[in-house]
Backbone as a chain_set.jsonl record, in Angstrom:
{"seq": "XXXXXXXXXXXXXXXXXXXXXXXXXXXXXXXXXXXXXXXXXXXXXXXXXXXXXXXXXXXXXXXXXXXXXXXXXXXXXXXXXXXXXXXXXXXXXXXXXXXXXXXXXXXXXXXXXXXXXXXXXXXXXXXXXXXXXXXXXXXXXXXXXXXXXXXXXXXXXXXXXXXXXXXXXXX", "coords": {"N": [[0.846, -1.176, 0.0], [0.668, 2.301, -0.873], [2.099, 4.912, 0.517], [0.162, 7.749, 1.624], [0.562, 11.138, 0.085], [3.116, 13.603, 1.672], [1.356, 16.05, 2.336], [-1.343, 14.928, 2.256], [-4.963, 13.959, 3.241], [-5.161, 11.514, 5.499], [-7.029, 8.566, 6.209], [-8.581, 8.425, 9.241], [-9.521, 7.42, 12.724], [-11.576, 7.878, 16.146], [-11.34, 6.217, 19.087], [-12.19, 5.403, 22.502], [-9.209, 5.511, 24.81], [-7.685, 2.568, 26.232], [-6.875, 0.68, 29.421], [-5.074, -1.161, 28.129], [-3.421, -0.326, 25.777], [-1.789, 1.071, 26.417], [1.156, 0.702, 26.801], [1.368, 1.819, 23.763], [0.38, 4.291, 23.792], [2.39, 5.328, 25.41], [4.413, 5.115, 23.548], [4.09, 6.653, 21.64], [4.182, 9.432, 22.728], [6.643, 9.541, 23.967], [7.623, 9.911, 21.831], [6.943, 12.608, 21.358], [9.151, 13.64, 22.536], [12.013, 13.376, 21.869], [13.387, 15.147, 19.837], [14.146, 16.866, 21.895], [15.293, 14.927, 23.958], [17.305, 14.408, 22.587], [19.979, 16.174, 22.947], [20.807, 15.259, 25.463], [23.18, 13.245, 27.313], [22.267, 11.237, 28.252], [21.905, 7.504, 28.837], [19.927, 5.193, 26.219], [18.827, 3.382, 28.513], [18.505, 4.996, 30.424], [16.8, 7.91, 29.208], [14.411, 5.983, 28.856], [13.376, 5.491, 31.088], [13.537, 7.722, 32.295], [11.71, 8.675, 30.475], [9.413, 7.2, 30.688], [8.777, 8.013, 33.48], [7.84, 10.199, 33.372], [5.727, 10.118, 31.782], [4.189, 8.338, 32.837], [3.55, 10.086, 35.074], [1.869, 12.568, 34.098], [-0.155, 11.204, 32.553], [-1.245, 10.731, 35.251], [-1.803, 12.983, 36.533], [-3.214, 14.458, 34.442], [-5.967, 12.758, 34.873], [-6.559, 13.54, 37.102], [-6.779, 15.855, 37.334], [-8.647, 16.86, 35.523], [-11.116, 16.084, 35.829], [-13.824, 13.919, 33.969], [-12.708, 14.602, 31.706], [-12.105, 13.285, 27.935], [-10.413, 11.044, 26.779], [-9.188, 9.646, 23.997], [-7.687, 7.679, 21.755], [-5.815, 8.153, 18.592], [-6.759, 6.304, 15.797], [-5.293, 4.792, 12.943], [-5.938, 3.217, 10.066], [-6.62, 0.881, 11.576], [-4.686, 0.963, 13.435], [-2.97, 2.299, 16.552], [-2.202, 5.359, 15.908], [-1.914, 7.882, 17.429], [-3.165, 9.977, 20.037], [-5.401, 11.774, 21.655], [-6.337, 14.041, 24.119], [-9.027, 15.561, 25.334], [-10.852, 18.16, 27.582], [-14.028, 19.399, 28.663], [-15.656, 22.301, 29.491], [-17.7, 24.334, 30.927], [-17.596, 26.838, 29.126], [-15.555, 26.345, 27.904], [-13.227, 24.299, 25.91], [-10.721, 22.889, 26.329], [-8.022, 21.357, 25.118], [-5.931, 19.144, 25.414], [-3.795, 17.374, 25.24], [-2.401, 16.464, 21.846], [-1.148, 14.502, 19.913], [0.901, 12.386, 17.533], [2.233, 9.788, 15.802], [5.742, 10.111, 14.568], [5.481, 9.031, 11.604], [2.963, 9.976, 11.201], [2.129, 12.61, 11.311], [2.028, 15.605, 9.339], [0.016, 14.987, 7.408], [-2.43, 16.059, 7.616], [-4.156, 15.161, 9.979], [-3.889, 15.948, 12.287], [-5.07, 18.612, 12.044], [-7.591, 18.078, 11.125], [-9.007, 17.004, 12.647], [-8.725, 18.975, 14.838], [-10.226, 21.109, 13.427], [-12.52, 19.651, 13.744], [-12.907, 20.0, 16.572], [-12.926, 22.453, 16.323], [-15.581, 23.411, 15.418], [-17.142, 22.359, 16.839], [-16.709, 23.895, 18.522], [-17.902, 26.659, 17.674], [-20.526, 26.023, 17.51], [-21.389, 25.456, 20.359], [-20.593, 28.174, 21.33], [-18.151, 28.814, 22.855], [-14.808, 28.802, 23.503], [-11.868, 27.838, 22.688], [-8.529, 26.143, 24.207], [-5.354, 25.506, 24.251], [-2.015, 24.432, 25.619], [1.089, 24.692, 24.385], [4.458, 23.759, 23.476], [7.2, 26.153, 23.196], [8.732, 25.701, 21.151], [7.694, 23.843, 19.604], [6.544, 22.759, 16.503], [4.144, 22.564, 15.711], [2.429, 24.818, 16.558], [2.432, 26.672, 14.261], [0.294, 25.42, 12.846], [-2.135, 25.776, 14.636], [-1.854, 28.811, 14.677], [-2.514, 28.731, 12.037], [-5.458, 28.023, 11.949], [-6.216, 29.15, 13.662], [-6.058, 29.87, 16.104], [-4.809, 31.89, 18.795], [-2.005, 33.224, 20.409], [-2.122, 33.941, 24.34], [-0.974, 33.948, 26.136], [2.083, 33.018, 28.076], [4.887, 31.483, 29.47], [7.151, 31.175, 28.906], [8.475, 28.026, 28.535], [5.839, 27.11, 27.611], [3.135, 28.3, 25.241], [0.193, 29.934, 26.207], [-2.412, 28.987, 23.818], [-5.193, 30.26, 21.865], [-8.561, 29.932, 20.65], [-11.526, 31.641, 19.643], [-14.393, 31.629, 19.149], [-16.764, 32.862, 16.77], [-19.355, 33.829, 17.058], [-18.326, 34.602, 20.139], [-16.18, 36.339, 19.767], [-17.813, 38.623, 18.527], [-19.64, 39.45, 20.354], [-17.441, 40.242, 22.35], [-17.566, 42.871, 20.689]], "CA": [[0.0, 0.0, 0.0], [1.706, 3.5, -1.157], [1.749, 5.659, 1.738], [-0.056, 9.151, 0.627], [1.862, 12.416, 0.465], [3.046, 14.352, 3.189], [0.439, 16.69, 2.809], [-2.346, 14.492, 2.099], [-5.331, 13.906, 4.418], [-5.145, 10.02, 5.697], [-8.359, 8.144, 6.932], [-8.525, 7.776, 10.638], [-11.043, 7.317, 13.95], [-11.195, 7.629, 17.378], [-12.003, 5.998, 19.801], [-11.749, 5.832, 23.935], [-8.379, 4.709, 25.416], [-8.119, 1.29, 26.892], [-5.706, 0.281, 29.611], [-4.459, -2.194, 26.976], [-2.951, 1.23, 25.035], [-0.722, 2.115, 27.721], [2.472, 1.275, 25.824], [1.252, 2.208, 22.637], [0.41, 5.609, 24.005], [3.506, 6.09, 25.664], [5.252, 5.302, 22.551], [2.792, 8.275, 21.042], [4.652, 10.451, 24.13], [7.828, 9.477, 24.201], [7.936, 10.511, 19.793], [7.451, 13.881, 21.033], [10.178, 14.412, 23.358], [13.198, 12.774, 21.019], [14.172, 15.939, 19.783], [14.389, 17.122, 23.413], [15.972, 14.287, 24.344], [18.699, 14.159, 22.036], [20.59, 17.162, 23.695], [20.797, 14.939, 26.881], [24.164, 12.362, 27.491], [21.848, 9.654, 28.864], [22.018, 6.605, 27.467], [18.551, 4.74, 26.193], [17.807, 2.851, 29.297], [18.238, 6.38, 30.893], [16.043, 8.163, 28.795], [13.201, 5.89, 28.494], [13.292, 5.585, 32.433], [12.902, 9.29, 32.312], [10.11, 9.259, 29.623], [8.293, 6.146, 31.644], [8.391, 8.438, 34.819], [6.819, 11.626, 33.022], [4.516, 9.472, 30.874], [3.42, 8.47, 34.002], [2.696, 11.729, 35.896], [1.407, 12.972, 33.55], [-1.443, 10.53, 32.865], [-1.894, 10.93, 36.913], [-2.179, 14.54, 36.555], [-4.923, 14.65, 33.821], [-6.816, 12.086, 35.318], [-6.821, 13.285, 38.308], [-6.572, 17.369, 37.143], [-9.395, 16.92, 34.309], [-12.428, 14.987, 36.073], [-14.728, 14.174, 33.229], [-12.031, 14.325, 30.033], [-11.974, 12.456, 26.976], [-8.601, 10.201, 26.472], [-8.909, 9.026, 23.193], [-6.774, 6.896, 20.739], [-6.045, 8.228, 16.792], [-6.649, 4.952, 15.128], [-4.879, 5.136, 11.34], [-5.896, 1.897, 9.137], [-6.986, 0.406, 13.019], [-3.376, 1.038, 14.397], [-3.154, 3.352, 17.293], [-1.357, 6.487, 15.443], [-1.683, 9.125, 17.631], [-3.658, 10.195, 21.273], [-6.087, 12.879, 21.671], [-7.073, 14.479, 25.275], [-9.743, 16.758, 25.209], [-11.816, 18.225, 28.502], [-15.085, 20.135, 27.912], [-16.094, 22.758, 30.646], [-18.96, 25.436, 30.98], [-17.147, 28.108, 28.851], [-14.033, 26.185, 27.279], [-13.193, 23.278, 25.456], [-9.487, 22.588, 26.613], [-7.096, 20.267, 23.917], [-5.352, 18.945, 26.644], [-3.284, 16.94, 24.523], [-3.102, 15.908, 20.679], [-0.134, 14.037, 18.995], [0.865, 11.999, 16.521], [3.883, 9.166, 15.995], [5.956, 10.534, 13.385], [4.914, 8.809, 10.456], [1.405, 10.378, 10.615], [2.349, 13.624, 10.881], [1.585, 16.554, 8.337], [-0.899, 14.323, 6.8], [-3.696, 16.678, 7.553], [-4.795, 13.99, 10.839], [-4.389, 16.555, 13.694], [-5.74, 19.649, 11.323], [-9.099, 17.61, 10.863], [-9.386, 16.406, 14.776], [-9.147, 20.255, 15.376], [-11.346, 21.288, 13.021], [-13.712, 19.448, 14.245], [-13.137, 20.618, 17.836], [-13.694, 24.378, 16.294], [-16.768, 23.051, 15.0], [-18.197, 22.189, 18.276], [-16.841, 25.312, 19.546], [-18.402, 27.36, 16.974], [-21.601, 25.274, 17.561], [-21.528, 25.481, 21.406], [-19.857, 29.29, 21.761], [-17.36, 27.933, 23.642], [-13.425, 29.063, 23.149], [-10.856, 26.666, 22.844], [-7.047, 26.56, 24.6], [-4.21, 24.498, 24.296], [-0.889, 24.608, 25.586], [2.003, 24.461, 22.924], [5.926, 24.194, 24.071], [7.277, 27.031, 22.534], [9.665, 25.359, 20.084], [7.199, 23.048, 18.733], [6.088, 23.044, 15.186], [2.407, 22.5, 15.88], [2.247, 25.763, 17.248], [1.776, 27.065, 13.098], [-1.168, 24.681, 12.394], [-3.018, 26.195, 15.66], [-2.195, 30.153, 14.4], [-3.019, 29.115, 10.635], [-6.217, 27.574, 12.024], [-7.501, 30.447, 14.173], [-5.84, 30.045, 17.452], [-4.073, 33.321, 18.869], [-1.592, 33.245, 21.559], [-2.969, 34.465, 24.608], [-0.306, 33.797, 27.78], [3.22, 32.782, 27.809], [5.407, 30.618, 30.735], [8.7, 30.874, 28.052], [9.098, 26.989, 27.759], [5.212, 27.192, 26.87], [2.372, 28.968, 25.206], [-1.542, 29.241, 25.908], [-3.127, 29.248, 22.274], [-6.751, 30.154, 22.089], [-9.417, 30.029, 19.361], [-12.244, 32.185, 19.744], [-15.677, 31.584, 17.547], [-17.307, 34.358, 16.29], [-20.144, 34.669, 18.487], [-17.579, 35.235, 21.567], [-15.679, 37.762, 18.983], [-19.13, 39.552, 18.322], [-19.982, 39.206, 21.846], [-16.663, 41.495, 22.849], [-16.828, 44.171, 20.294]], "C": [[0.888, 1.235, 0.0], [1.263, 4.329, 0.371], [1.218, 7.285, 0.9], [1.176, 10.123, 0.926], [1.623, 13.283, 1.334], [2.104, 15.577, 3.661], [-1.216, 16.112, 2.451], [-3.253, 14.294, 3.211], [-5.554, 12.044, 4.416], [-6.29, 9.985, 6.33], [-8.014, 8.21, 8.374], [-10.047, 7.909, 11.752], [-10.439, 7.497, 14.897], [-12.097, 7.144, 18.432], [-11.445, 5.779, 21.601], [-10.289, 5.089, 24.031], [-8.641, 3.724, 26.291], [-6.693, 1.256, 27.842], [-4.8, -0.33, 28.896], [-3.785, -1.342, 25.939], [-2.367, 1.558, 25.465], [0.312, 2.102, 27.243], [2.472, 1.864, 24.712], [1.699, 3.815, 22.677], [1.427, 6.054, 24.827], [4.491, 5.737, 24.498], [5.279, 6.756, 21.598], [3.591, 9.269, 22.347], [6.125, 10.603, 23.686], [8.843, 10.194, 22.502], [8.107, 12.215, 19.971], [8.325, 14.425, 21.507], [11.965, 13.906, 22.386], [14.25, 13.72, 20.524], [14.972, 16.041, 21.031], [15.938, 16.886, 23.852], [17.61, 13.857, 23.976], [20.081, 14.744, 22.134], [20.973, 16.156, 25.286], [21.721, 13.568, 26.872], [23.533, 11.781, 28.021], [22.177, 9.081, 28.115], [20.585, 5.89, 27.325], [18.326, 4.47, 27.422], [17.644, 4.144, 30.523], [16.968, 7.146, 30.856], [14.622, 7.246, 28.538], [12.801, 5.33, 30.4], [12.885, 6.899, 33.003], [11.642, 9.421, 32.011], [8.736, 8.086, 30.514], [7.455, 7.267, 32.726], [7.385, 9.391, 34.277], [5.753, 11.41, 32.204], [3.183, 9.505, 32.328], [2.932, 9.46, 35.011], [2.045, 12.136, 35.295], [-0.193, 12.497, 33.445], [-1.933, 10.847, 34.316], [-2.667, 12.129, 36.456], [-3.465, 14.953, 35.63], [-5.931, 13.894, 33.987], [-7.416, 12.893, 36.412], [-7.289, 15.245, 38.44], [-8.245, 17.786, 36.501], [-10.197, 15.918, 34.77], [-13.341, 15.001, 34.434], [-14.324, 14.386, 31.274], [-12.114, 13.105, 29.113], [-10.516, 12.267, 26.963], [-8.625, 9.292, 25.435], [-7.637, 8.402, 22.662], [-6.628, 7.76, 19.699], [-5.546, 6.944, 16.433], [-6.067, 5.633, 13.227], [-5.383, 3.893, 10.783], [-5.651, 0.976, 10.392], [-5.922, 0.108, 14.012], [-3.141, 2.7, 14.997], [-1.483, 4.345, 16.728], [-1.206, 7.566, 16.443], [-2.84, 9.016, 19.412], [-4.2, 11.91, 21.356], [-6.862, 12.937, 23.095], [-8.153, 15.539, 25.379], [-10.42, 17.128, 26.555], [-12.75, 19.975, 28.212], [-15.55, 20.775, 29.061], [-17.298, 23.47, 30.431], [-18.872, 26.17, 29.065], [-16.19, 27.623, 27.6], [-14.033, 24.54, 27.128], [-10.97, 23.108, 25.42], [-8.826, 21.388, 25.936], [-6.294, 20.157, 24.326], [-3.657, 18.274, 26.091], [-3.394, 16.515, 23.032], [-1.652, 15.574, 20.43], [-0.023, 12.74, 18.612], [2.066, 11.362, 16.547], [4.166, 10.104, 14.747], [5.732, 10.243, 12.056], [3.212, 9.183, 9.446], [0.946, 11.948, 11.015], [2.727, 14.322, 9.644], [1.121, 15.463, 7.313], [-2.282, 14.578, 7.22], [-4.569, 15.921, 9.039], [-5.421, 15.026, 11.608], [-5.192, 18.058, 13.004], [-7.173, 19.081, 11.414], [-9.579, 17.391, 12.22], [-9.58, 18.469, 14.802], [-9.914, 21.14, 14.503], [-12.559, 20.996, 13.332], [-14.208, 19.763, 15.255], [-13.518, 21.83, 18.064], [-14.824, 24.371, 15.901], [-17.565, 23.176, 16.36], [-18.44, 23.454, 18.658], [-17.843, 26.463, 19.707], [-20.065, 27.397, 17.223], [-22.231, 25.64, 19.058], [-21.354, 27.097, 22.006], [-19.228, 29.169, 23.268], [-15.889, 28.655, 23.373], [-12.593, 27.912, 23.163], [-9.292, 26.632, 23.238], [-6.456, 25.313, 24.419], [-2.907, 25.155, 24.69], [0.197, 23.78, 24.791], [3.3, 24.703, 23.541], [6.353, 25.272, 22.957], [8.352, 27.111, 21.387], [8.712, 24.029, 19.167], [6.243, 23.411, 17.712], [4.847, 23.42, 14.625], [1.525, 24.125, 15.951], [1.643, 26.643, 15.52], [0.696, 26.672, 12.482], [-2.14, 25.142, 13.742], [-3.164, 27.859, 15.472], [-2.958, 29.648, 13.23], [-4.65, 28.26, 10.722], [-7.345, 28.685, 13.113], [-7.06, 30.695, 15.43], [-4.901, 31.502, 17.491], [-2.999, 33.144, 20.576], [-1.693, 34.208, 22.589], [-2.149, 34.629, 25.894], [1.01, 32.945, 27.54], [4.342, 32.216, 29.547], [7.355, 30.61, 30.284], [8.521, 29.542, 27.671], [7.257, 26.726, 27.252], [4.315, 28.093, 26.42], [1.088, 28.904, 25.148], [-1.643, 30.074, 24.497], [-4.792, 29.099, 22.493], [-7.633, 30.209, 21.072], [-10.4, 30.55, 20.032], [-13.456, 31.994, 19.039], [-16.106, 32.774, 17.66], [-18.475, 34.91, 16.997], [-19.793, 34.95, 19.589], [-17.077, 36.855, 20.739], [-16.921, 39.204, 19.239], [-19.221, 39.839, 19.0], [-19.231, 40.656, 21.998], [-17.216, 42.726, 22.098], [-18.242, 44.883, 20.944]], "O": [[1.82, 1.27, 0.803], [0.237, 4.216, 1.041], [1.739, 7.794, -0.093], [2.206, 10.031, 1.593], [0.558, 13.723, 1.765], [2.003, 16.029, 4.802], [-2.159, 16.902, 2.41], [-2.698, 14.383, 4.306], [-6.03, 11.43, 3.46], [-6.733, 10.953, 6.947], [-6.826, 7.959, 8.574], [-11.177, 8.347, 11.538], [-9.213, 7.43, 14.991], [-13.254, 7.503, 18.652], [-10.267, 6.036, 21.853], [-10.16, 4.073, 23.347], [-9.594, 3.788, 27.068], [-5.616, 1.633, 27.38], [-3.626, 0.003, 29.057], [-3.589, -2.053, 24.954], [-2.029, 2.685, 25.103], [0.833, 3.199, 27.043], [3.48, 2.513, 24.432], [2.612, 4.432, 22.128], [1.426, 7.267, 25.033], [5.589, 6.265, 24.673], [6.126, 7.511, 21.12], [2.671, 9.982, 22.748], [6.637, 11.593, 23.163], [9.96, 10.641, 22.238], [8.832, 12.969, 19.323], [8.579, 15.589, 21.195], [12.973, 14.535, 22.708], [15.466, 13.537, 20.585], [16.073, 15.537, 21.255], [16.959, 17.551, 24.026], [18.558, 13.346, 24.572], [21.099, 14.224, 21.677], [21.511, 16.813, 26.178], [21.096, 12.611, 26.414], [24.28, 11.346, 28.897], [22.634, 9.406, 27.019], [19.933, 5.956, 28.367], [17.503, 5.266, 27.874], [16.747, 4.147, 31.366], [16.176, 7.237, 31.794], [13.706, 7.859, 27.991], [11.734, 4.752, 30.609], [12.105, 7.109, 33.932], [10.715, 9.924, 32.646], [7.55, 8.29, 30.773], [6.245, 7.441, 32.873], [6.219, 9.391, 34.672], [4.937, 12.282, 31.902], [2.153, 10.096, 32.654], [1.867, 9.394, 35.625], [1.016, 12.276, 35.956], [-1.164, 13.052, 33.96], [-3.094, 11.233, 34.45], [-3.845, 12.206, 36.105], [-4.45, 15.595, 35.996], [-6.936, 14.175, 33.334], [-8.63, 12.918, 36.613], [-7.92, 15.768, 39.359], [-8.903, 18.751, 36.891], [-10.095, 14.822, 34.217], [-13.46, 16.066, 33.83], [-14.981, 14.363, 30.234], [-12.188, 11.978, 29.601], [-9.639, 13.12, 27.101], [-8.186, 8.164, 25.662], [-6.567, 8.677, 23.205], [-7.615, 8.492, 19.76], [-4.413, 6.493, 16.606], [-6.442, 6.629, 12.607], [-4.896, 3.133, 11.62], [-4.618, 0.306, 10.398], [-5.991, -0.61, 15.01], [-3.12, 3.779, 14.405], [-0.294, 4.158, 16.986], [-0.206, 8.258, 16.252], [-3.177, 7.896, 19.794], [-3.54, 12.931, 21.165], [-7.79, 12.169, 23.345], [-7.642, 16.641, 25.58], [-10.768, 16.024, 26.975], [-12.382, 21.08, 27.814], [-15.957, 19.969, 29.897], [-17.978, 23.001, 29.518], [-19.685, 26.06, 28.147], [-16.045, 28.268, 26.562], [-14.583, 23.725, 27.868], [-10.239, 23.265, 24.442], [-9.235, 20.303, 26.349], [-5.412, 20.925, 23.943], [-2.584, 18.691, 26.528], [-4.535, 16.139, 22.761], [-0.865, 16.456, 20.773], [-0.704, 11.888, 19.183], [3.018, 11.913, 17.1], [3.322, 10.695, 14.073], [5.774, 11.187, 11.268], [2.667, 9.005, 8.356], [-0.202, 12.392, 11.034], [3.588, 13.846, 8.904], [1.899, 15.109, 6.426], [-3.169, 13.724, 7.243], [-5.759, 16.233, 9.091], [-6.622, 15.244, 11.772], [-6.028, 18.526, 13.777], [-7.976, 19.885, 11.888], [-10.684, 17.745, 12.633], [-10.687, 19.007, 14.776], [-10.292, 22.14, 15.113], [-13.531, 21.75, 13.273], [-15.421, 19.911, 15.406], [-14.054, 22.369, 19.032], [-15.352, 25.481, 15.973], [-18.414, 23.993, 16.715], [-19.465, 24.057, 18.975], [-18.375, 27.019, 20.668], [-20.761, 28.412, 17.169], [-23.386, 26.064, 19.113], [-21.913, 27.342, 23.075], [-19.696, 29.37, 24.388], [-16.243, 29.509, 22.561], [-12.939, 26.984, 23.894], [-8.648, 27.236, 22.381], [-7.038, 24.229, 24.441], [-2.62, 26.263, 24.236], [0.2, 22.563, 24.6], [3.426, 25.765, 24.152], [5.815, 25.204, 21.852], [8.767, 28.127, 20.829], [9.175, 23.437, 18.192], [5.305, 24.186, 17.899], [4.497, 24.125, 13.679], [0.408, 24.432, 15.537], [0.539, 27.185, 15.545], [0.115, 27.379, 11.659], [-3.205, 24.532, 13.639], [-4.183, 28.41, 15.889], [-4.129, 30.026, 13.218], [-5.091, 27.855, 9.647], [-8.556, 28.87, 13.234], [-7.542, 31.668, 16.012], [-4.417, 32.064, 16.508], [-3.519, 32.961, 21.677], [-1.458, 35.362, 22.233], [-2.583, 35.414, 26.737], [0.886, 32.084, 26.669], [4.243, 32.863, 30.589], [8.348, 30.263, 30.922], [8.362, 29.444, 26.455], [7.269, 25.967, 26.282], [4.416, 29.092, 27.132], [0.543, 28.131, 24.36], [-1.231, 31.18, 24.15], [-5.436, 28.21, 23.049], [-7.057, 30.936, 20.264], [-10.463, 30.111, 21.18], [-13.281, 32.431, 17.901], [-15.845, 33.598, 18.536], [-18.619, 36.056, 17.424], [-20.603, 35.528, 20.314], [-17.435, 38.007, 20.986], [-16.861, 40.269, 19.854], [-18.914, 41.03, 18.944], [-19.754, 41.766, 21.898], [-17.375, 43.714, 22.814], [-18.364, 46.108, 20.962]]}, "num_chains": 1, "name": "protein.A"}
């Protein structure tokens, strides 16, 4: 099967995370820190002793941070590609997490997942935030999609999308 081109949009689904996903989705984790990581004289069983530990807090922390979130899968051709967190409040629709192994990146995946989440937004008048490290790439598919950066920490940034009946709303 040809793989499409790097800017093509690939099929995919989602559906809930299963304990049975737990390595998968820290494989889906551990893809985005590699750059990172590659600055750092560990050696593998170092680094994935590292990425175990912060895989693991992490999950704690939005479990335990985010009562009531979605912890999906991105299924590609029914292999878990990617992991999507979302939690849905009053006011705000928070994109807690979204990524992608590398092979199913810029193939339009996470553009369509958040499209659809501005959909809701749009639907619900709702806003939408995500935090973005401030060297990662993603951060141009969240301006060229509507988000606006809104608050800043240095190593990240809140990104916010607005729908147009909040816009309206202000002026």
């Amino acid at each position: 099967m040809m793989n499409p081109t790097p800017h093509s949009e690939a099929a995919f689904s989602l559906r809930p995370a299963q304990d049975a996903d737990a390595e998968a989705l820290f494989r889906v984790y551990a893809s985005t820190r590699t750059e990172e990581l590659a600055k750092v004289p560990w050696d593998d069983g170092r680094k994935d002793a590292f990425l175990r530990m912060q895989f693991e807090a992490q999950t704690r922390c939005y479990r335990s941070d985010y009562p009531g979130a979605v912890f999906d899968v991105i299924l590609v051709r029914g292999a878990i590609a990617g992991r999507l967190s979302v939690h849905r409040r009053a006011q705000e629709i928070r994109v807690m997490d979204i990524a992608l192994l590398p092979e199913h990146r810029r193939r339009g995946i996470g553009g369509r997942i958040l499209r659809g989440i501005l959909q809701e937004a749009e639907r619900d008048a709702k806003h939408v935030t995500i935090h973005v490290e401030s060297f990662n790439p993603a951060q141009h598919l969240y301006e060229r999609l509507g988000f606006q950066r809104v608050g800043s920490n240095g190593a990240h940034h809140l990104m916010e999308y607005r729908p147009a009946a909040l816009v309206e709303a202000r002026s």
